[in-house]
N, C-alpha and C positions, 0 to 999 in steps of 0.2 A: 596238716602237720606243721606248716611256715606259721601258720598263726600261735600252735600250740607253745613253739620253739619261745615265738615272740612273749607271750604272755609269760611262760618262765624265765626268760630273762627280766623283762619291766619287775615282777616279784622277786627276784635275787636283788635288783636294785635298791626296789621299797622297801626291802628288808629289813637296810642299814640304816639303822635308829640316828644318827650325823645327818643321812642323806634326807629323811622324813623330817629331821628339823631346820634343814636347810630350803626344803620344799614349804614348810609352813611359814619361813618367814619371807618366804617370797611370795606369800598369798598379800602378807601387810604392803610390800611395797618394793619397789628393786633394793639391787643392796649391791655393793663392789667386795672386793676380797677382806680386805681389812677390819670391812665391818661385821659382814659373816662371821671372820674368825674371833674377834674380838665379843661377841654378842654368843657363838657354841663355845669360847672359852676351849680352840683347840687353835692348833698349829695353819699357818697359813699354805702352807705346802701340802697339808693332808685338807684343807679345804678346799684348794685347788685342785685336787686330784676329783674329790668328789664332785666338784662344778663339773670337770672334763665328761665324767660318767656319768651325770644326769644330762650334759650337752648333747652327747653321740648319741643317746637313747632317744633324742626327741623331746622330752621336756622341759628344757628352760633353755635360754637363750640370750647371751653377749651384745652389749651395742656400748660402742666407746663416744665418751661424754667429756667433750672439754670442757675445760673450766677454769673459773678468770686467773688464778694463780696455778700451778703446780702443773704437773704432768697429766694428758687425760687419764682419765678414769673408767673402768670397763664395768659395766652396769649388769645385773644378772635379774632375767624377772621371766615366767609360766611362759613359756612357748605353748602349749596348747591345753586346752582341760579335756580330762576324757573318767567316767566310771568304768571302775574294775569288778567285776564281784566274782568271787568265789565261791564255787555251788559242792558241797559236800552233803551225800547222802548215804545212807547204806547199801546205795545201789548205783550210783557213781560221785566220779569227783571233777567238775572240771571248773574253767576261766569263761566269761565274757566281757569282751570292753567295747563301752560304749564311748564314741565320739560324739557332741555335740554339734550339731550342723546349725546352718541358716537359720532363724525362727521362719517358719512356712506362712504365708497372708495369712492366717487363722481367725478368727470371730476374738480371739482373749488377744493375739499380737496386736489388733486395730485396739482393740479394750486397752490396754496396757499404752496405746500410743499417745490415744486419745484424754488417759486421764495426766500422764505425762505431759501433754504441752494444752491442757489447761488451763485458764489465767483465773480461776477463783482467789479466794483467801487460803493462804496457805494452811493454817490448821484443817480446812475443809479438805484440802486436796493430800494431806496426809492422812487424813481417816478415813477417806476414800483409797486411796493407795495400798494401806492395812488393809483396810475390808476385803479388797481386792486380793490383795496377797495372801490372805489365809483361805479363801474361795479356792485359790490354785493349789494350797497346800495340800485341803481337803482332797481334793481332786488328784491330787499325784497318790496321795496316801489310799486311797479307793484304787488304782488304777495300779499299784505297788502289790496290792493286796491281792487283786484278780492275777496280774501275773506271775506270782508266786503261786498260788494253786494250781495254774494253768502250766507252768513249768513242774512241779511235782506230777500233774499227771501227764505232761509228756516224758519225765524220768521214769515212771513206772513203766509206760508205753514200750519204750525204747527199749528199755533194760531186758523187756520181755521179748522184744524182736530180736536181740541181738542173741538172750541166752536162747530161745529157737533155733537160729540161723546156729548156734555152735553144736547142737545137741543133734543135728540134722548133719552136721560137717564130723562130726564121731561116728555117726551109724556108717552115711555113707557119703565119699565124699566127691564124685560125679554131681549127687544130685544136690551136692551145694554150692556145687560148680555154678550147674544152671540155673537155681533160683538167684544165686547173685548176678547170672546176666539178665538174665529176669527181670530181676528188682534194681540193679543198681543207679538206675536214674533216679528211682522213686527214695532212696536210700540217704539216712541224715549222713552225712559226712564224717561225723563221729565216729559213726556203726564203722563207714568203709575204711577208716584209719586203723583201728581196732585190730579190723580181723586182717589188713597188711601187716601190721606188725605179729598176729595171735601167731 
């Protein structure tokens, strides 16, 4: 339920069309207040506000920069990268986000390290690098592919355990008592949220 809360807040945030272009231009490079507001073409006070609100969320992130003339400077750049997606079907609707973690010792991290600190000629070790790169593309987009089928048939799955469990909670409702003690270890968490609130 903490998670679900969370995921509808970070989307009330990403909502604000200001706040998504303040988040992109932080992808090109840090930015301080002035210049933010001067590049959205809004008010520095209402961009301030929005920094504050992508700050507290976790997202981006202040570090103050002196510099040889003037007053320092408060620098704004990505505190963390994470994917969102939103899954809408006609059989539910919901969030997951992913955090990207460490790269694991992998067989393609040593590949990637290895074409990295290569000393060839340089046009070689870029067309190796591409090469390389679209190998992994291929590969995300194959593996993109499987887990989108594979989450439609656990949505169908679920959808079906859960309208059970309610159709069993109508007739009678002892004996949906006990198949949720039953089952409730074995049970997606989604399902047990559900029927707390149903």
């Amino acid at each position: 339920m903490e998670s679900n809360k969370r995921m509808g807040k970070l989307l009330d945030i990403l909502g604000n069309e200001t706040r998504r272009r303040i988040l992109i231009l932080l992808t090109r490079r840090p930015y301080f207040i002035s210049e933010l507001s001067q590049e959205l073409g809004v008010g520095q006070k209402a961009v301030l506000e929005h920094l504050r609100i992508l700050e507290s969320a976790g997202l981006i992130e202040g570090r103050i920069e002196k510099i040889p003339r003037g007053r320092p400077r408060k620098y704004y750049t990505i505190k963390r990268g994470f994917r969102m997606e939103v899954l809408l079907t006609p059989y539910s609707f919901g969030t997951e986000m992913y955090e990207p973690k460490s790269p694991r010792d992998t067989k393609e991290y040593a590949q990637a390290k290895a074409i990295i600190k290569s000393t060839g000629p340089v046009e070689a070790k870029i067309d190796e690098l591409l090469t390389f790169l679209n190998e992994i593309q291929e590969r995300i987009e194959e593996l993109l592919r499987t887990k989108q089928e594979l989450e439609e048939v656990r949505l169908i799955t679920e959808t079906y355990i859960e309208n059970l469990f309610r159709r069993i909670a109508q007739e009678n409702e002892r004996e949906f008592e006990r198949l949720m003690k039953e089952f409730e270890a074995k049970l997606p968490k989604k399902i047990i949220e559900d029927f707390n609130d149903f």
